[in-house]
N, C-alpha and C positions, 0 to 999 in steps of 0.2 A: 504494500500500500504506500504509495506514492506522500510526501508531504511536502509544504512549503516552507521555502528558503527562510529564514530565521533572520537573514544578515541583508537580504536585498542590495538595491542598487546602489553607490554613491554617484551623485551626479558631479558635486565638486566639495571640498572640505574648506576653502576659505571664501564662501562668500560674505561674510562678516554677518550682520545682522540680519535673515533672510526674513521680509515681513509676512511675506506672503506667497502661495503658489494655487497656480490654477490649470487644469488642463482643456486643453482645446475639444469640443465637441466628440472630435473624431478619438481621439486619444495619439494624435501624430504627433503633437506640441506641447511643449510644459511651460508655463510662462512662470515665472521669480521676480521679485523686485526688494532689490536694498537700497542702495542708491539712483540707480537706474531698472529700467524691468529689461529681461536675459528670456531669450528665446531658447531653449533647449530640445532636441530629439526626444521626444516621448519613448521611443523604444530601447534604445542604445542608449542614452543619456548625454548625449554627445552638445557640447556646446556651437550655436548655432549662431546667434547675431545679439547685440543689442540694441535697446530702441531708447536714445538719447535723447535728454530733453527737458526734464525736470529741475529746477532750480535747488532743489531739495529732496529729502529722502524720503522714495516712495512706498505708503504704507499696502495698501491694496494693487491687486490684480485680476480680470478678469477676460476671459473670451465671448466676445460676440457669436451669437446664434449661427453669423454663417462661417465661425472657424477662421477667417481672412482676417479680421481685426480685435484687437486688444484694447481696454481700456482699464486707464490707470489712475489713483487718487494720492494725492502726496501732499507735504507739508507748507508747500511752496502755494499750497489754497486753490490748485488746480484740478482738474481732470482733462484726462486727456485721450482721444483714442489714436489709436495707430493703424495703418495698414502692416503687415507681418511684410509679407512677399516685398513692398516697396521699401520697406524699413522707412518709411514716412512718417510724420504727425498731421493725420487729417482734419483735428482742431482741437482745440485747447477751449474746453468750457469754462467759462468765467462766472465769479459771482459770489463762493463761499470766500466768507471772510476770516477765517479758519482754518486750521488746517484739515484735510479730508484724509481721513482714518478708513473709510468702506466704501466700497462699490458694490454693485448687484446689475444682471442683465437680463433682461426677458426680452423678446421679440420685438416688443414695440418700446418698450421704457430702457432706459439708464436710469438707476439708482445711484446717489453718492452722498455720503451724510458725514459732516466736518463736528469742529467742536469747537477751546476755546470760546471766544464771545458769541460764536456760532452755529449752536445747537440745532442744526435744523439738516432734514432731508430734502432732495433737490431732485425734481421728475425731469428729464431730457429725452427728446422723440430720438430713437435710436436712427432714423436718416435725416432731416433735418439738424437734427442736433440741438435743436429752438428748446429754451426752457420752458418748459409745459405748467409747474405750480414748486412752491416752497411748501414742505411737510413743519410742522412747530407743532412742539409737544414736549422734546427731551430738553432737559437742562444742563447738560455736562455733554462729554462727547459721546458721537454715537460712534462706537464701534466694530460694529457686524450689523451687515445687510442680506435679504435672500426673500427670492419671489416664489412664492405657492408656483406649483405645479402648471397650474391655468393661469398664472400672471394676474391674475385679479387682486393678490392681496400680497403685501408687504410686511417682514415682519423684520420691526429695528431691534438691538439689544446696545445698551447706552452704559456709562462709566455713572450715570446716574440711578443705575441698581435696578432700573425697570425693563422690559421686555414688550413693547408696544404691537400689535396688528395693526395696518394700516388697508384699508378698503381701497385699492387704485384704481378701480373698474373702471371709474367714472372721471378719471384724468385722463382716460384715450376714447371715451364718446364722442366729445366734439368733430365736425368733419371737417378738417384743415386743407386747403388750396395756399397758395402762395405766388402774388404776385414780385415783379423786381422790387417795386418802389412801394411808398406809402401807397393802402387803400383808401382812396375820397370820399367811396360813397357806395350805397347799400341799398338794395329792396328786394321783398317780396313779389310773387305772381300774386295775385290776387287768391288763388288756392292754398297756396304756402306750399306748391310742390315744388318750385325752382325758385334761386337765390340768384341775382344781377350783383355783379361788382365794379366797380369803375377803377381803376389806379392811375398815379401819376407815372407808371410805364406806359402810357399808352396803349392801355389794353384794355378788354371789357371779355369780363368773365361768366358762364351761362352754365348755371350745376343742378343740382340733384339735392334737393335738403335732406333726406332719409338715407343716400348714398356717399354722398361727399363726391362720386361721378361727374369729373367738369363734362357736359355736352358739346361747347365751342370755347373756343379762347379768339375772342373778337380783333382784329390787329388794323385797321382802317385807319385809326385818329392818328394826326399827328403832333399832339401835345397832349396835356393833361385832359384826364374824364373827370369830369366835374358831377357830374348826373347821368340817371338812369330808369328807366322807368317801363314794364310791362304795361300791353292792353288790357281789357279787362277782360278778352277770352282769349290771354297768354298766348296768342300767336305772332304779336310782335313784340321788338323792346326796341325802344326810344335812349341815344345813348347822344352826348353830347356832353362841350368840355371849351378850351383856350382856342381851338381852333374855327370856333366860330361856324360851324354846321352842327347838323344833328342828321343823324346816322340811324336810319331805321335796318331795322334786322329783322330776318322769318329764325323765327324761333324755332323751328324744326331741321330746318336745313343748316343754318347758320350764315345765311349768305344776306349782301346788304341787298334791298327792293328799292331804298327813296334816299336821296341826299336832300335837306332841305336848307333852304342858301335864305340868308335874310340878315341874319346877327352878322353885326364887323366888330367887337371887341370881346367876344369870349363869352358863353355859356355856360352857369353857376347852375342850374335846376333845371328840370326838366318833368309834367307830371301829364299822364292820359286821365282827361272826364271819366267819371262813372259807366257812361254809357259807352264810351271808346270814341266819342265822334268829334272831339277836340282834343288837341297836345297844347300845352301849356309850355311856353321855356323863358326864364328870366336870366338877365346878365346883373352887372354890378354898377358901379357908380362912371365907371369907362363909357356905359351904355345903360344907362339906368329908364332900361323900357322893360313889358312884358309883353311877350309876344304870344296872339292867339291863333293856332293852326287847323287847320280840315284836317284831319286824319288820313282821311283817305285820298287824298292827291297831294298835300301837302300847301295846298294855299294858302297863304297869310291872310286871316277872314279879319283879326285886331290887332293894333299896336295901346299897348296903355302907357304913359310916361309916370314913372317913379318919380317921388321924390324922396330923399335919402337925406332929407332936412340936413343938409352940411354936413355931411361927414366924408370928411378926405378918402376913406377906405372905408365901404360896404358893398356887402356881396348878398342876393339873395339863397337863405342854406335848403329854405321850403316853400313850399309851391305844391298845394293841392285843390282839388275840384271838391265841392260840398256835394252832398251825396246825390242831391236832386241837379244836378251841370250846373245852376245857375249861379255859382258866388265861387270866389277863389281865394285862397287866405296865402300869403306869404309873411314869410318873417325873415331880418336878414341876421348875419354875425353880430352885429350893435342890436339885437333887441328891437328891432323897429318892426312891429307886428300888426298886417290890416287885413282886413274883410271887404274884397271888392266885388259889386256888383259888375257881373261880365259884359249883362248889356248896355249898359248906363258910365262903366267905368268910374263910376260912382265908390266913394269907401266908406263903409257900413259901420253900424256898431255892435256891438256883441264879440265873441271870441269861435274859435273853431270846437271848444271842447266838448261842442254833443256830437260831432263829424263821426264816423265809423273810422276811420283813420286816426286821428288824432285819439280816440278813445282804446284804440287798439297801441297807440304808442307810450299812454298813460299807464298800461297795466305795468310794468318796471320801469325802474329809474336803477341810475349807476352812481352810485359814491363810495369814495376812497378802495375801487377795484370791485365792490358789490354789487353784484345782480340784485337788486331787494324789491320786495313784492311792495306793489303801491295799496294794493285790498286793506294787508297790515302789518306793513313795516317787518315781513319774514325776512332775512337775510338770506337767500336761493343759491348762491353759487359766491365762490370770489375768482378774478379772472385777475391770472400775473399780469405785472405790466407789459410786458414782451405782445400782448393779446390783446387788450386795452383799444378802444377805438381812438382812431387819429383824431378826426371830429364830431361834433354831433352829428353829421349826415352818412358817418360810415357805420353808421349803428341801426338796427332795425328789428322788429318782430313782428310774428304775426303767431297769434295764439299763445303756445306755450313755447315757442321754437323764438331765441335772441341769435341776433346774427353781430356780427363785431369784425371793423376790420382795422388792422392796427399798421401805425405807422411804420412797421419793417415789414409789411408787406404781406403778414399772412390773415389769414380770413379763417373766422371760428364761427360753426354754428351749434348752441348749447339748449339742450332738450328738457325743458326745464321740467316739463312731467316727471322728470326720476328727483325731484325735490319737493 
């Protein structure tokens, strides 16, 4: 009867303080790290490369899902992952202000949790590499990281004598797209099945709310998207921006049908009537008109002239139709908020907030990163800054579904029924 070796392998006897070791999915590779992390032969023990880079001595070690890349946490307040085969650093996550004791990898997450003044856990989209949320709870350093089986739950072990579960399910629901630049601006189909995005890439983005599935990636404009706006039987989207046209699209095909010419200093909003048979688009103080359109040919049927009572710089941020076509309410960046009669170009009195629109935007507000229920002050979600809407018009909902897009260019949509 056969037994096992008593004495095993040595790989090497002076790597001085070895913090940590990890093996690669397959069992090909052994990763170490004391001062730097050391690649080694998983079978033979053979030393293989190291991956250089660390300002400080590295405490943790870990392989990614697909064996190709390693990711490391060290003293020097970083993490970092690597390509193995390139002996590369493909980025260096920033943030903890401590030093970083533990890593963990699951599929979709990076785990890494520091200490010092820094007690906290730190979610990273394992392609992206975008910080997803900060975990707070431990007091002292955390020391050992590890994700359940199914990735759903995290469980820290801290120098503060506790043993915490962390629930992650719900920091990889959101459905994330990614523009180059800031996103401008945000809306709903009138169904809440597809989400419109605008960026200052010059792009307009056409998705799947249930899917995070882009449909089209719109590339026509050639300057910033300021506005965006579906029909109300979501077979076109109205997209316009600095370039002073407005750009209709077949929502199915993804091809342009109308260019409509009229604006000469740039277009801030854009909104289709109730009924579909008017487009609405305002500009800024450059061009301080509203302009009223046919739908369906694109003829300019009004022009209304603004006044933006002196102010050196205002832009219109809203622009919608009241439910029955006939009044239109705009507000710009200064707060400057009216209710105009469409036929009369008339300005009314009262506010927009019985509108179906407006009441649909009332159901949440955001402060200091909070999703918070306006019914009664719930606190529903907290959204990192990295996530955070650029401005009020990059933000939107409809029902229970908030959409957000944030000034580095990625778009989150968060399903607030699981709250």
């Amino acid at each position: 009867m056969g037994s096992a070796s008593s004495r095993g392998r040595t790989i090497k006897e002076d790597l001085g303080c070895t913090n940590a070791v990890a093996y690669s999915p397959d069992g090909s590779l052994v990763a170490t790290c004391d001062w730097q992390v050391k690649i080694w032969d998983g079978h033979n023990g053979e030393f293989i490369k190291e991956l250089a880079g660390h300002a400080d001595d590295v405490k943790d070690v870990a392989f990614m899902r697909d064996g190709k890349r390693v990711v490391s946490g060290s003293s020097d307040q970083t993490v970092r992952v690597w390509d193995v085969d390139a002996e590369t650093c493909l980025k260096v996550l920033q943030g903890h202000t401590g030093r970083v004791f533990s890593v963990a990898v699951s599929d979709k997450l990076i785990a890494s949790g520091s200490g010092d003044s820094d007690p906290t856990i730190r979610l990273w989209d394992t392609n992206s590499y975008a910080l997803l949320t900060i975990l707070k709870g431990h007091n002292s350093w955390v020391l050992s990281l590890a994700f359940s089986p199914d990735a759903g739950q995290l469980v820290s072990a801290s120098d503060d004598g506790t043993v915490r579960l962390w629930d992650v399910s719900q920091q990889v629901e959101g459905k994330t797209i990614g523009h180059e630049f800031a996103v401008t601006c945000v809306t709903f189909s009138t169904d809440g099945v597809l989400v419109a995005t605008g960026s200052d890439d010059k792009t307009v983005a056409i998705w799947e709310t249930q899917t995070g599935k882009v449909l089209h990636m719109l590339q026509d404009h050639t300057d910033r998207v300021c506005g965006v706006a579906f029909s109300p039987d979501r077979k076109r989207l109205a997209s316009a921006g600095w370039n002073s046209k407005i750009l209709i699209w077949d929502v199915d095909s993804g091809e342009l049908t109308m260019t409509l010419f009229g604006h000469t200093k740039g277009i801030e909003a854009v909104a289709y009537s109730p009924d579909g048979k008017w487009l609405a688009s305002g500009g800024n103080t450059l061009e301080p008109i509203i302009r009223i359109w046919d739908a369906s040919n694109g003829t300019i049927q009004k022009t209304i002239d603004v006044d933006f009572e002196g102010a050196p710089i205002d832009v219109i941020e809203t622009l919608e139709f009241s439910p029955d076509n006939l009044k239109l309410h705009t507000k710009t960046i200064n707060s400057l908020e009216r209710i105009w009669e469409v036929s009369t170009d008339d300005i009314l009195d009262g506010t927009a907030d019985g509108w179906e629109l407006a009441s649909a935007r009332a159901a949440f507000r955001e402060e200091d990163g909070w999703i918070i229920s306006k019914k009664d002050n719930t606190k529903l979600c907290w959204i990192v800054g990295s996530k955070r809407a650029d401005t009020t018009r990059s933000a939107a909902c409809h029902g229970a579904y908030y959409a957000v897009g944030a000034g580095s260019g990625q778009f989150t949509i968060f399903d607030l029924n699981e709250f």
